[in-house]
N, C-alpha and C positions, 0 to 999 in steps of 0.2 A: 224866689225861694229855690234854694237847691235842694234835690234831691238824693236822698243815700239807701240804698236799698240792703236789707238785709235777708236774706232767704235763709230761714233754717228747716232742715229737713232731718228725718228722723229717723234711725236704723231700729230705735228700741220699741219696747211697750209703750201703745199711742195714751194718752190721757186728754180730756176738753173742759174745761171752763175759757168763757172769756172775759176778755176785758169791756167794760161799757164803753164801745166807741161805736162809731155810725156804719151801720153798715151798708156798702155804695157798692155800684157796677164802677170796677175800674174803666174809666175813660181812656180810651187806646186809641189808636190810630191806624185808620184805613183796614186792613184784612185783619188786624188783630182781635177784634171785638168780639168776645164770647158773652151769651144771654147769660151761663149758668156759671159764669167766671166773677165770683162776688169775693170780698175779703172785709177786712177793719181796717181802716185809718185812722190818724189825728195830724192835725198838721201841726207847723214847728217848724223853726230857722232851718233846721238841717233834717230830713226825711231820713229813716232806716226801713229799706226792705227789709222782712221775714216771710220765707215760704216755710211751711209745717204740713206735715203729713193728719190732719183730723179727722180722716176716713179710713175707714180700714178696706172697705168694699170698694172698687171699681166698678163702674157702669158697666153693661152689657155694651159690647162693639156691630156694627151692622154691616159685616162685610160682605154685604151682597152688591155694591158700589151701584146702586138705585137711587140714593141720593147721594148731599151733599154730608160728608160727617159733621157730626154734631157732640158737644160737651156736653153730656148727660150729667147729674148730680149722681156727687159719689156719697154711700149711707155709710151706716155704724160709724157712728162718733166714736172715736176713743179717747178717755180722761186724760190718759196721761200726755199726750202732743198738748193737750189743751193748758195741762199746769206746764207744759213749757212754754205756749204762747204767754202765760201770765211771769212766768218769770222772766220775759224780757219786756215785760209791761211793768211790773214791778223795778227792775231795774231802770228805763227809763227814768220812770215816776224819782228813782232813787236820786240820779242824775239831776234833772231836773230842778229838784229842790233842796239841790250842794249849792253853797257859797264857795268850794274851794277846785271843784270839777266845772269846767266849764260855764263860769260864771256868766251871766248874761246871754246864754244859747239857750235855745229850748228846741229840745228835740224831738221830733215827729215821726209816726210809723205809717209805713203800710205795710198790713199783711195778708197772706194767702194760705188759701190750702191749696198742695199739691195732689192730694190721694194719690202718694206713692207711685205717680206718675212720669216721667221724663217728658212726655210731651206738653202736660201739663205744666210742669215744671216752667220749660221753653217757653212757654204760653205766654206766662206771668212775669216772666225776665221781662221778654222782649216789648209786655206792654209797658212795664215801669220805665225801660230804658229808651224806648221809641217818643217817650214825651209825657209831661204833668198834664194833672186830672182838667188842665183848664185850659190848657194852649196847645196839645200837641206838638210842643217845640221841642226836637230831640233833648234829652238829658242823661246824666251818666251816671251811675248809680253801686253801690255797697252793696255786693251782694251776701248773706249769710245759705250756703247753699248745704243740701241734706243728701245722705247717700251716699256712695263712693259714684257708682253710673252719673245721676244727676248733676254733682257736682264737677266732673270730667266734661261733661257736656257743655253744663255751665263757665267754666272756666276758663273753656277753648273760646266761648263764644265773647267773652267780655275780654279776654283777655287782649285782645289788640285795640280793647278799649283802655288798658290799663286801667280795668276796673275793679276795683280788689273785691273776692268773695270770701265770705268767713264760713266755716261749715261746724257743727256742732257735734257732728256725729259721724262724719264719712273719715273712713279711719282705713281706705285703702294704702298703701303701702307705695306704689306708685305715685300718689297725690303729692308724696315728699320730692318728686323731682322738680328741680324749680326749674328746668330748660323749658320745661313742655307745662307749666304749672304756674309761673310768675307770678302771677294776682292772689294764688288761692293761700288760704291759712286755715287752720283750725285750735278749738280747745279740747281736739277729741284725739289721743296719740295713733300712732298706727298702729296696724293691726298685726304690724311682726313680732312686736313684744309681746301680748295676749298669744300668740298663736306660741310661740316659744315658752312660754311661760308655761303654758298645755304641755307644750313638747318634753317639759322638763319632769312636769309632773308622771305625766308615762311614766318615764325614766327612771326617776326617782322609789314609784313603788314599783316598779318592776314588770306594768304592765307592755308586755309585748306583744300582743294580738289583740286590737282593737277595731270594732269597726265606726266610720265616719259616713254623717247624714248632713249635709252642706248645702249652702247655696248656691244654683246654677252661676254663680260668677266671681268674679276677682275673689270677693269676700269669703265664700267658700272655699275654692280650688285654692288659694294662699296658704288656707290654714291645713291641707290634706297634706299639699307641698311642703311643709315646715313638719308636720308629724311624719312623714316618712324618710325626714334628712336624721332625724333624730336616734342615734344609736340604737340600733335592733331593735326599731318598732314598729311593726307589722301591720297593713291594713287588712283587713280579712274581708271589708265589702267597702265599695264606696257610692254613697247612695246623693243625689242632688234633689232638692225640691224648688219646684220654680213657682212662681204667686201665680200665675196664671193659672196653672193644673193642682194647686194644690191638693185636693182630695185624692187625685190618683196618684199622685207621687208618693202623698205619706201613707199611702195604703202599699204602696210598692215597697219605699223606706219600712216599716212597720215587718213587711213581711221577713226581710232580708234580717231583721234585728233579732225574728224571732227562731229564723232558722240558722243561723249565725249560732259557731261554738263559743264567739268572743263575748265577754262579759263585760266589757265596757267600752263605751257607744261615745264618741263624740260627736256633739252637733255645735254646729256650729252656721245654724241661720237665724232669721229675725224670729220672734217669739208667737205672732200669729202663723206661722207655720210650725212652730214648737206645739202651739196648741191643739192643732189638726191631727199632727203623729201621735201624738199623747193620748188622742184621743181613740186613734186607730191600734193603738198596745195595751190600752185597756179592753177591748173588743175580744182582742187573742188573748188575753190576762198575763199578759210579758207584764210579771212583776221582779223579776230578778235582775235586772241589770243596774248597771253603774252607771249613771251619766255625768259628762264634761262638757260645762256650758260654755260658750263663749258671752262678753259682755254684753251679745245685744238681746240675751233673754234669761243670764242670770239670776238679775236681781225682778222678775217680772210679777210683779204683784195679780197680775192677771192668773199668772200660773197657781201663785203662792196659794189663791184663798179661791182653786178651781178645788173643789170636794173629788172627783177623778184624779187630777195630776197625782194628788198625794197615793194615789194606789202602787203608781208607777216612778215619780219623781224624788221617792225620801233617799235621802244622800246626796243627790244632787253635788257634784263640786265643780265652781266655775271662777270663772274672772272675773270682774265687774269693774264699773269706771267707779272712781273715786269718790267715794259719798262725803258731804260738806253738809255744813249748814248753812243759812240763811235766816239770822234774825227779820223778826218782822214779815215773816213772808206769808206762815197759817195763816195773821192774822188778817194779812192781809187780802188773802182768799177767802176767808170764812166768812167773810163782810160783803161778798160778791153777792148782786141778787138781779134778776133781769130786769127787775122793774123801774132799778136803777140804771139800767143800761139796754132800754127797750129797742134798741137796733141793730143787738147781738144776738143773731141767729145763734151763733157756738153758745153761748150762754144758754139762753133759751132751750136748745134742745138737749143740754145737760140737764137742768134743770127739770124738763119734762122725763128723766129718762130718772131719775133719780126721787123726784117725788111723785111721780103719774101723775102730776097736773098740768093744764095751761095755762101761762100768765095774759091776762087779756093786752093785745099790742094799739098802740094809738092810731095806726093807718089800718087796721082791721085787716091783719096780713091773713092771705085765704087758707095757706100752710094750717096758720091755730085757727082759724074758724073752720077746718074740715077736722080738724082731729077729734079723736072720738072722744078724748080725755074731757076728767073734769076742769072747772077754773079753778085755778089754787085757791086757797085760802086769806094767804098773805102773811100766813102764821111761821111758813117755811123757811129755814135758814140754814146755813151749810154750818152753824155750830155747832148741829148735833152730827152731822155727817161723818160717816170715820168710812172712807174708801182710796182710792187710789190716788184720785183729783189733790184730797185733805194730806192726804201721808207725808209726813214731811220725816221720817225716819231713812227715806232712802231718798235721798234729794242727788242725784248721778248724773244724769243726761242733763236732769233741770241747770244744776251748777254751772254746766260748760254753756249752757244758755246764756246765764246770768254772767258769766267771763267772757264768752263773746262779745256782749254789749257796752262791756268795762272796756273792755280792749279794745273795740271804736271810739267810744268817747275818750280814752287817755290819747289815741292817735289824734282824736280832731283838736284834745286842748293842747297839743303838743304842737298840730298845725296853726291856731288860732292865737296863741301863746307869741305876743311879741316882744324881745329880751330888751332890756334896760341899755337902752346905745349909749347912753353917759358911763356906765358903769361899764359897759363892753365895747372897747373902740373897732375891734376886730370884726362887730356883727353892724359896721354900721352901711352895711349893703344888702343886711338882711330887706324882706321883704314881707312883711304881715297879710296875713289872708284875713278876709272876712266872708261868713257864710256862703253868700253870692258869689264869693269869686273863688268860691272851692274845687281845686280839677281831684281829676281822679287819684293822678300819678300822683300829686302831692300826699294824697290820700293812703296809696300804695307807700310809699317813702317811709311813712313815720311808722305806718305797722312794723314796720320792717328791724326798727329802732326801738318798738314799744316796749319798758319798763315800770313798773310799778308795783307796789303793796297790793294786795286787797283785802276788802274787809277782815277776810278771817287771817292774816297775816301771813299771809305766802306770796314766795313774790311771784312774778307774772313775766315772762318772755318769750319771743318765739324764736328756738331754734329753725332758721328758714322756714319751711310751713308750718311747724311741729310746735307743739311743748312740751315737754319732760313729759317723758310715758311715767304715770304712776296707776296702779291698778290695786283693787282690793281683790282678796280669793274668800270668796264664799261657801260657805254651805248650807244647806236644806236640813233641819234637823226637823224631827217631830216632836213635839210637844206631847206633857202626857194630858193634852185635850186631845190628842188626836190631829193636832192642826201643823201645819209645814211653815217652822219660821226662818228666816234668814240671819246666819251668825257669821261673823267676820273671821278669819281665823289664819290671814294672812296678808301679806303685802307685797307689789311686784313696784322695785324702784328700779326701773330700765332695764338693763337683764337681772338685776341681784331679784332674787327671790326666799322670799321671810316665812317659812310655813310653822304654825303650832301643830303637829300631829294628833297630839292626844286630845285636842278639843273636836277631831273629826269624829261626825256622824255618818257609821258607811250603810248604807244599804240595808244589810242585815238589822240594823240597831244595835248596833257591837262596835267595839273597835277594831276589830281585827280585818285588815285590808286585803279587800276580797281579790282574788286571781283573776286573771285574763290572759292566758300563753296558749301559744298552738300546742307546743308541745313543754313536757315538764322540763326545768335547768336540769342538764345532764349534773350526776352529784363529783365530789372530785373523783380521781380515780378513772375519769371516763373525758373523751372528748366531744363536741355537738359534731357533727356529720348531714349537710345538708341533704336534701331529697332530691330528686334530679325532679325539676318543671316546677316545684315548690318555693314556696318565698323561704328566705332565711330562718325567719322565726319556728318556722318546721322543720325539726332537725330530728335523725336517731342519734342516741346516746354508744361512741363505740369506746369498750376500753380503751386504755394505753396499751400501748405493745410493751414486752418484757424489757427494764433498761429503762422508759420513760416515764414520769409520774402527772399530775396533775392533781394541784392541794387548795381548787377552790372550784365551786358548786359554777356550770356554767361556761366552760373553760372553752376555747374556741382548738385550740391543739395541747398538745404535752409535750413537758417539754425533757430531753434527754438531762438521765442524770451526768453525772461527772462519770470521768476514768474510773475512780476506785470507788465508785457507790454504786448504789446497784436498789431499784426501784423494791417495794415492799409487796408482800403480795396482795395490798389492794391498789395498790402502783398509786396512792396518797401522799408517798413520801419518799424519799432517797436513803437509803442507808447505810453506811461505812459497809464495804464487802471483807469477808471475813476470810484473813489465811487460808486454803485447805492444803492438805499436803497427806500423802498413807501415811497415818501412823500405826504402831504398834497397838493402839487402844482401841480400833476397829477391827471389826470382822475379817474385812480382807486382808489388811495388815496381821492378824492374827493369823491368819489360813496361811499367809505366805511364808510367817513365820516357822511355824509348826512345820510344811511341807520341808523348808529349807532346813531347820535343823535335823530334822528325818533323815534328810540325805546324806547330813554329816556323818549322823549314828550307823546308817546301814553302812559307809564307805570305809569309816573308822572299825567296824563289825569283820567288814570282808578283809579290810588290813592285816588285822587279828587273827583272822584266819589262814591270811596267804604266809603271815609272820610264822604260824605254829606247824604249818605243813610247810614250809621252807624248801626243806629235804625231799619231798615225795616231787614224782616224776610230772604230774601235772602242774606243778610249779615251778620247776628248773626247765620242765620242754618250753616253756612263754615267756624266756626271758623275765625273771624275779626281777631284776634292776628296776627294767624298764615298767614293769607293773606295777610295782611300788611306789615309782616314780608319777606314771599315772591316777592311782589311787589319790597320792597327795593332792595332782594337780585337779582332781576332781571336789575333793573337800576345799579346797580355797575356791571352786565354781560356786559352789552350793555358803560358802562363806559370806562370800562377795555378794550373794542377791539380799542379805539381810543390808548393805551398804548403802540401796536404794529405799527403804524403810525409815519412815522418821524424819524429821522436818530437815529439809536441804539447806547445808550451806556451804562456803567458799571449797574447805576442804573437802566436804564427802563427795560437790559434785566432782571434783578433781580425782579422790578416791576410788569411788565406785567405778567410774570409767575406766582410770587405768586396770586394777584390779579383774575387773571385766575380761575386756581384752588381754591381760596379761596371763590370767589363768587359763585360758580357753585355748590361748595359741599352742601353753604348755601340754596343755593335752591333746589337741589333733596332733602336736609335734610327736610325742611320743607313740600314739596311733600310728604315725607315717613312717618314723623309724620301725615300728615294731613290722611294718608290714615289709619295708623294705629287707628287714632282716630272716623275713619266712620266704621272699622270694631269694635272695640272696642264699639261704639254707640249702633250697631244693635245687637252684643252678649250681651251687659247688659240689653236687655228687657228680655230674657232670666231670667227662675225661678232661682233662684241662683247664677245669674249673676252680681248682683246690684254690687259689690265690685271691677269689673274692669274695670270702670273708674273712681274710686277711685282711686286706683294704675296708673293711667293714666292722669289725671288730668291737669290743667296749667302749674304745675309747675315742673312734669315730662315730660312735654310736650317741656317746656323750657330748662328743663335741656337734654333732648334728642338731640336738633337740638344744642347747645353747646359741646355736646363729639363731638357728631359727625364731627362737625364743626374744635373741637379744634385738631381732629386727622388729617385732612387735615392741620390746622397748624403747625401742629408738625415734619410734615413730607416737609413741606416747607422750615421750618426754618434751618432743618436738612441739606435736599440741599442744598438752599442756602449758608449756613455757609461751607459746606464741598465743595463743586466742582460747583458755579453755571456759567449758561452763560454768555457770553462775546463776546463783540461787536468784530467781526472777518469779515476781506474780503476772500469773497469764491472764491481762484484762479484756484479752480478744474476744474468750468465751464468754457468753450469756451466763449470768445467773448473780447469785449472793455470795455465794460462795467462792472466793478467787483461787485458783491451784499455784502455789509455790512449788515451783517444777525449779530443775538444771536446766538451764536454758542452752541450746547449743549455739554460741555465738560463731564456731566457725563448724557447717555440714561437713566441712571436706576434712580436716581431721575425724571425725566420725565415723565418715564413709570410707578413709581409710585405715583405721582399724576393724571393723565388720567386711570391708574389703579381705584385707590380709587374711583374717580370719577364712574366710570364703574359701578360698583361693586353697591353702593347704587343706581344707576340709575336700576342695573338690581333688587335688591331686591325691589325696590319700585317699578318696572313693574308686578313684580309677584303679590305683596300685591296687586297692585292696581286692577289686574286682576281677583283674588280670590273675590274682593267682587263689581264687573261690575254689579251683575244680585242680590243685594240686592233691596228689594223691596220699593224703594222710589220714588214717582213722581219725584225730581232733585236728581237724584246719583250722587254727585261726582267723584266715582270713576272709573266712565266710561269716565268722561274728564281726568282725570289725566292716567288712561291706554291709551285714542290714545296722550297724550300730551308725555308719556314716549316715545311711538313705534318712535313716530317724533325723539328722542333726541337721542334714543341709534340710530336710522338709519341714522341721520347726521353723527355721530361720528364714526359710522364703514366704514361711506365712508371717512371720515376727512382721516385717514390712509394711504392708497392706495395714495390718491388725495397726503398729503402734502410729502409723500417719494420723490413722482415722480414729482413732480414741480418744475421747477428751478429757482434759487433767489431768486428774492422779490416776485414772485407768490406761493412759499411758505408761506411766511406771510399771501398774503392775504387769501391761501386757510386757512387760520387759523382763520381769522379773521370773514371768511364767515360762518365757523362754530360756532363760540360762534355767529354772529348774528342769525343763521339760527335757533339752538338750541331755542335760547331767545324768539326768535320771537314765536316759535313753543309752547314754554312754557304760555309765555303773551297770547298768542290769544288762545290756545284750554281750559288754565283753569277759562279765564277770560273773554274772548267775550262771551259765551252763556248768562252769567249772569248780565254783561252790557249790553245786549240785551233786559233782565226780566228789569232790573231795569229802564231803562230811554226809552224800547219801549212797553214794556209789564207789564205795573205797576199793572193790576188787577192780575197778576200773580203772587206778591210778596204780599203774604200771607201766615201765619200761616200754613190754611187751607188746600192750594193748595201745600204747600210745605210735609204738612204730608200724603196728599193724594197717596193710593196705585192704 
């Protein structure tokens, strides 16, 4: 008889019934023999090992190395391992009594409990595979192995036996490597989907500061790994619990949760240590958090119908493996009874624990003759039963039980299966196995290939170790009894993930999904700004700078408007930036307007008046020509600043400019003649003198302020015509507002007109200087030297002032200066004398005028 071993081990919520089979000490060989190493068997053509976890509790350890160690019995049954022992009894049984699976094989088990042990584990390999209950003759064996650790173990160890291991629930991530894994398979997916699938959920509602409670190992530290790859999802603590310390860990875990600002908690270990924390957060009354289950405590009916958990657990949302049904399978349990099956301890002390009685056993086992209980009745039946064992509503780990043993029996009919060699000439080298002569690898071969239906009409294959990750997403809702039930309300098909939202129950008992952030999503208008020594998810919120906006809640930077937009003032949005330019319709434009036509009136006023005293001696002593001449060229100064008013274009920047400098020349021109011709006055009294102002004369006089004039012309026209300004919006400057300015495309004609300008102002400061302290009762040239000081110190402030002003206050600082100039000119060469004339009339005399 060959032997096929299946080991299944269990991550989830334990459960025990068994099946009636005999319960025996596995016969081992040489050091392997353990007293308290018992399981079920049945024999059968072909053997399937199953190892299961039916204890929760591990024995006390004696590390004081005083003896020899020893397998203690491990306590607390758990139901639920035990309805997985029966559903790979059931399936047998299923097997078994097909006409179309494996016709003529009858297949046989042995099984074990591990109590979630690895050495235990080892234990039970080593003695199935060391040699059968009756010869000790090595043999080779199927292992179905539980865990991700165990199964590692396990898989190394048979693996050079080429001995294939199936596992039901070890859903490490790693186990998918088949260099280092070749033998092993499972119907339990990995654990990167689940953990991703969590990842996404995060993500999804927008929780970014969570903290995670995990298992000290792979299974754990995976799923923390996978939440922190996860876009901007923050751990705030990361807490492990290990089976051995479990009390002090979940008291540790428990603490960290409660002082913890994150509102939603992933864990992500087995469900007896879900139990423990659960119970250490109702202690502190931590009832407000969110939890994220992973599948292996999900769906835990332990938890479900704990009177505590629900204090702390409603809303619950996790992943679960994939619930299925199983015709025939209640009933097939509910018909379970020890009396039928008097050499099943697992039975049995189901049984005892579920009705408080003992069944009386045929060898008078000392176990029920010490227990305190009564003898049952006989009356006792698992129909009335409704617990974990009975539940066939959440049938999840059971299912991958029940496909595991599908999926050996379709490999061995597949092995066992000899093709029709008349009908196939091709296979007429095949070679047919029968029971006996089953090797391992052959065994390994066909898994590898295995296809099939099964009962509920899905098909069945293994990607390399794997099968299609498919996951339900569950939640915890309460009922209005008060009680915590489990609703389906999504589905994970490999990465694709299917959620109902509005079917979740969160926490609160509301819909509305509760928060968990370090810090709140900066709103638009602002950018996040991390903290220095801070995780990501801790950010202050800094506006946008002026120019840049940001138009969604969260924003990591902002981003620069365009050229011609210009950020709003919640910096939200970009806006079209608006023309500005001085117009007439503004304050300033109005003030400059007003000053500037002033200057007209008072210039055209003093005209008026030099017009009507003509004839009188304080009008013919100054040269009338040449003042008259001045006066004009002062009202086109004061003209000309209205030019720079009003939105720019081709021609007025070309206007104003020349204009400018065209009027201005005209008037220091005239100043400079006027001065030359008072020195020129007082040198021809002079003996020998008489002849120059001759050479000086009207008409030289005229022709003077003409070059002069006409060289500022020349040099206007020359700009102009070669590179002049041009109506431009200045996007350099900040703001909303864009200034339509004359752009000056070439400085250097600019600078020399303001040049040339300079230039004659400073020569006629000097002339006018040189003859101050001529000896006349009205010196001219003592007004036209403080009228100069005025004009060149406007203009060397102009400078500074119009660089450093921005937009349209550059205009007007321009503006300010040909008034300020004008004004400065008008009044110091012109008021003293309109003073003589219309206040001081006995002053305007011949007499008084040649007076020293």
């Amino acid at each position: 008889m060959m032997w096929c071993f299946l080991w299944l081990l269990s991550l989830g919520p334990p459960v025990a019934p068994a099946l009636g089979m005999n319960r025996v000490a596995a016969r081992v060989c040489y050091r392997w023999q353990a007293s308290n190493f018992s399981g079920l068997f049945q024999d059968g053509d072909v053997i399937i090992g199953g190892l299961f976890s039916l204890y929760s509790k591990p024995p006390s350890l004696n590390q004081d190395f005083t003896q020899q160690p020893l397998y203690q019995s491990c306590s607390s049954l758990e139901a639920l391992p035990l309805q997985y022992v029966y559903a790979m009894l059931f399936a047998l049984e299923e097997i078994n009594h097909s006409t179309t699976l494996l016709p003529g094989v009858r297949l046989g088990f042995h099984l074990h409990d591990s109590c979630a042990l690895p050495l235990w584990a080892l234990h039970a390999v080593l003695s199935l595979v060391g040699g059968n209950s009756s010869t000790c003759n090595p043999e080779y064996s199927y292992e179905d192995g539980e865990e991700n650790s165990k199964s590692q173990i396990l898989s190394r160890l048979l693996g050079p036996l080429s001995v294939p291991l199936m596992s039901y629930t070890a859903s490490s991530p790693s186990l998918s490597d088949r260099t280092q894994f070749p033998n092993f398979f499972r119907t339990m997916p990995s654990d990167i989907y689940q953990a991703r699938a969590i990842a996404r959920l995060t993500i999804r509602f927008k929780w970014t500061w969570i903290g995670a409670v995990v298992a000290n190992n792979d299974y754990g530290l995976m799923a923390v790994k996978e939440e922190t790859q996860g876009a901007g999802v923050c751990l705030a603590f990361v807490e492990t619990l290990s089976r051995q310390n479990i009390v002090s860990d979940a008291r540790r875990a428990a603490q960290a949760i409660q002082s913890s600002a994150a509102k939603v908690i992933l864990i992500f270990t087995w469900y007896t240590d879900v139990r423990e924390l659960f119970l250490q957060l109702v202690e502190r009354n931590v009832t407000d958090r969110q939890f994220l289950a992973s599948e292996a405590w999900s769906t835990s009916g332990v938890l479900l119908q704990n009177p505590s958990t629900s204090k702390v657990a409603k809303g619950v949302l996790g992943v679960a493996i994939r619930s299925s049904t199983l015709p025939g399978f209640e009933k097939y349990l509910r018909k379970l009874k020890p009396s039928l099956h008097p050499h099943n301890e697992f039975l049995r002390e189901y049984w005892e624990n579920i009705f408080q009685c003992r069944e009386t056993t045929p060898d008078n086992d000392s176990s029920s003759s010490e227990s305190p209980l009564p003898f049952c009745s006989g009356t006792e039946s698992l129909e009335t039963v409704n617990d974990i064992f009975t539940d066939m509503s959440q049938l999840r780990v059971t299912y991958n039980v029940y496909q595991a043993v599908y999926a050996v029996a379709h490999a061995l009919h597949s092995l066992l299966s000899c093709p029709d060699i008349s009908s196939s000439p091709a296979n007429k080298n095949f070679n047919c196995s029968v029971p006996k002569q089953i090797k391992p690898i052959e065994v390994l071969q066909h898994l590898n290939t295995v296809n099939f239906t099964t009962t509920q009409g899905e098909l069945f294959y293994f990607e390399g170790a794997d099968v299609p990750a498919k996951y339900d997403l569950v939640n915890w809702q309460m009922t209005p009894e008060g009680e915590l039930k489990l609703v389906r309300i999504g589905l994970v098909d490999g990465y694709d993930l299917k959620l109902d939202e509005t079917a979740i129950q969160w926490r609160t008992g509301f819909r509305q999904v509760p928060m968990s952030v370090c810090s709140e999503s900066c709103p638009a208008g602002t950018r996040m700004a991390t903290r220095k020594g801070e995780p990501v998810c801790c950010f202050d919120c800094i506006p946008c700078a002026e120019g840049e906006f940001s138009n969604r809640t969260g924003s990591h930077s902002c981003e620069p408007c365009r050229y011609d937009y210009w950020s709003n003032a919640k910096k939200t949005a970009c806006l079209p930036r608006h023309l500005d330019f001085l117009s007439y319709n503004e304050t300033l434009g109005i003030t400059l307007t007003v000053v500037s036509v002033s200057g007209v009136t008072v210039t055209t006023a003093v005209f008026v008046v030099f017009l009507h005293y003509r004839q009188t001696p304080m009008v013919r002593a100054n040269n009338s020509e040449l003042s008259f001449l001045l006066l004009v060229s002062l009202k086109l100064c004061f003209l000309c600043s209205l030019v720079f008013i009003g939105r720019p274009s081709a021609w007025s920047c070309r206007f104003q400019q020349a204009a400018f400098g065209i009027s201005f020349v005209l008037s220091v021109s005239c100043l400079k003649v006027k001065t030359i011709v008072v020195l020129a006055a007082f040198r021809s009294a002079h003996p020998g003198a008489e002849a120059l102002m001759r050479w000086f004369g009207p008409g030289q006089q005229r022709g003077s302020i003409c070059l002069f004039t006409s060289i500022q012309i020349v040099i206007c026209i020359i700009w102009l015509t070669v590179s002049p300004p041009v109506p431009k919006p200045d996007f350099e400057l900040p703001g909303l507002k864009v200034t339509l300015r004359c752009a000056m495309a070439s400085a250097v004609g600019f600078s020399l007109v303001l040049g040339y300008i300079g230039l004659l102002a400073c020569s006629c400061l000097i002339l006018a200087f040189l003859a101050r302290k001529l000896p006349d009762n009205f010196n001219e040239a003592k007004l036209i030297t403080f009228s100069m000081l005025i004009f060149c110190a406007v203009w060397v402030a102009f400078i500074p002032a119009y660089v450093s002003s921005p937009g349209k206050y550059a205009v007007a600082v321009e503006i300010f200066a040909i008034l300020a100039s004008s004004y400065g000119l008008l009044l110091c060469i012109f008021a003293p004398k309109c003073f003589i004339i219309l206040l001081r009339p006995e002053n305007n005399t011949k007499k008084h005028m040649m007076a020293r």
